[in-house]
C-alpha positions as CSV (number, residue, x, y, z in Angstrom):
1,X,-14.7,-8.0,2.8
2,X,-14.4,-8.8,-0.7
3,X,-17.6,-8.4,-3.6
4,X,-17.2,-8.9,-7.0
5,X,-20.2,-7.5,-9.5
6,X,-19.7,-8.2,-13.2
7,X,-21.2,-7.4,-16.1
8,X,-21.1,-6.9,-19.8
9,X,-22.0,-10.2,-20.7
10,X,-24.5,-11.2,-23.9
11,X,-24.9,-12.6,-27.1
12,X,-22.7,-11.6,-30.4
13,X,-22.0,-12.7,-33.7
14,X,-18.8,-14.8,-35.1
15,X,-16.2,-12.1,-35.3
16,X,-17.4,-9.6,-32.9
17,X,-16.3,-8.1,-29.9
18,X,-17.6,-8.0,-26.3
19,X,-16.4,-5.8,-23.5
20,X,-16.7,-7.3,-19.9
21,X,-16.1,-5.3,-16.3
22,X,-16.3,-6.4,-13.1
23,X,-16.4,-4.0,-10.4
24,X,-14.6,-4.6,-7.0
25,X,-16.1,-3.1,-3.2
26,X,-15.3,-3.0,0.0
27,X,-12.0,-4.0,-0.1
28,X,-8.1,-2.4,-1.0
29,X,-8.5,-3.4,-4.5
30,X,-5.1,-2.1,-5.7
31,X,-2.8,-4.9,-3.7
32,X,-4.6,-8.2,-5.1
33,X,-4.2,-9.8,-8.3
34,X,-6.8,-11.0,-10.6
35,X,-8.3,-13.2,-13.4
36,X,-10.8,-13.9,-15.9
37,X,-12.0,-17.4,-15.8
38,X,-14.5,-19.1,-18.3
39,X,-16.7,-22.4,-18.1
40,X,-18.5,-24.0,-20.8
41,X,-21.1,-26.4,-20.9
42,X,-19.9,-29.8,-19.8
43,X,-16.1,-28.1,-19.7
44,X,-14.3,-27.8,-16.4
45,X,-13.4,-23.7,-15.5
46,X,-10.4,-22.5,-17.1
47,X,-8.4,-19.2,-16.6
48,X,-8.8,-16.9,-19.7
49,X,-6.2,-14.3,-18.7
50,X,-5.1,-12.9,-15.4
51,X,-3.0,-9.2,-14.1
52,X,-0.9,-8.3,-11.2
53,X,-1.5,-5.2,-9.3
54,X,1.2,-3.6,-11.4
55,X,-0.5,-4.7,-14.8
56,X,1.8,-7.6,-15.2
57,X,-0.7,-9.5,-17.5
58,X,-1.1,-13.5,-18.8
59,X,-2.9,-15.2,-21.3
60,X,-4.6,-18.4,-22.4
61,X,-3.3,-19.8,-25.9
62,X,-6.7,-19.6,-27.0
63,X,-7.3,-16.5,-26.3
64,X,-4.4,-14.3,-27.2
65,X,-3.9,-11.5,-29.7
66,X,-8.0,-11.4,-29.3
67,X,-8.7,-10.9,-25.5
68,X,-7.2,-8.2,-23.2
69,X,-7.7,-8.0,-20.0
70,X,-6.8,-4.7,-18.2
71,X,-7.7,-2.7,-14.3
72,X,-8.3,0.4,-13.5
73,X,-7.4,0.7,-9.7
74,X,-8.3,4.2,-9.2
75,X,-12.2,2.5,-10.1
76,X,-11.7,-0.7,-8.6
77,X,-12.7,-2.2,-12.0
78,X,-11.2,-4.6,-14.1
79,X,-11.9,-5.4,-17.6
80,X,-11.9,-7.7,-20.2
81,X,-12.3,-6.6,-24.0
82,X,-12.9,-9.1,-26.4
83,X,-12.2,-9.3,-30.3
84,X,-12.5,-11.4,-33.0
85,X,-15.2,-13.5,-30.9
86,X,-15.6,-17.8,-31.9
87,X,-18.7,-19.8,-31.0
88,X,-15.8,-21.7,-29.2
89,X,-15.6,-18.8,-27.0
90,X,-19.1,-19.6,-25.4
91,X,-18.9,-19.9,-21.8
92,X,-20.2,-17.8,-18.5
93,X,-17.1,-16.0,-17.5
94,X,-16.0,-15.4,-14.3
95,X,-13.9,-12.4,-12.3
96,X,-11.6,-13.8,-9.9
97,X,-9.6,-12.4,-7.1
98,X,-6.7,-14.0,-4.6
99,X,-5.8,-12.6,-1.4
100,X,-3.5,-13.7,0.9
101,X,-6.1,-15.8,2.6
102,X,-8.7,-17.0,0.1
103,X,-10.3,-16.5,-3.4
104,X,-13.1,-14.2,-4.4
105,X,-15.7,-15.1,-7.5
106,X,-18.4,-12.7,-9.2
107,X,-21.6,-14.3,-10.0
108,X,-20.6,-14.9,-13.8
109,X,-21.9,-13.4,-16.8
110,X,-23.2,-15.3,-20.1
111,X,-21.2,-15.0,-23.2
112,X,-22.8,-16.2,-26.1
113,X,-20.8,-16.3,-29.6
114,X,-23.8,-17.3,-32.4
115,X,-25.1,-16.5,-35.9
């Protein structure tokens, strides 16, 4: 019912920014809410930032004041831009959605913050 294609993902210097999508079909995108999650090496996964269907949005400490996370429901696409990038911020992030019955994940997309 529900797939979840991401992309965006690579490698950036200390300071730069990053812009990751991830594209939602065959499903009513517009009613679910959703999330970024990251996992690093040897790290357990952790939610980055999430937003309603209104655009009700939430962030980690870590990441706020750099990240946003946004959706486009008209596209089915949600994003996540990021700024001010830390080596710290090196993980494979993951899109996330929650229906009524049961999560959806995207395959996850390498983000690599390195001089």
């Amino acid at each position: 019912q529900v797939q979840l294609v991401e992309s965006g993902g690579g490698l950036v210097q200390p300071g730069g920014s990053l812009r990751l999508s991830c594209a939602a079909s065959g499903s009513i995108f517009s009613i679910y809410p959703m999330g970024w999650y990251r996992q690093a090496p040897g790290k357990q996964r952790e939610l980055v930032a999430d937003i309603t269907s209104g655009g009700n949005t939430n962030y980690a400490d870590s990441v706020k004041g750099r990240f946003t996370i946004s959706r486009d429901n008209a596209k089915k696409t949600m994003y996540l831009q990021m700024n001010s990038l830390k080596p710290e911020d090196t993980a494979v992030y993951y899109c996330n959605l929650k229906s009524i019955y049961r999560e959806y994940w995207g395959q996850g997309t390498q983000v690599t913050v390195s001089s």
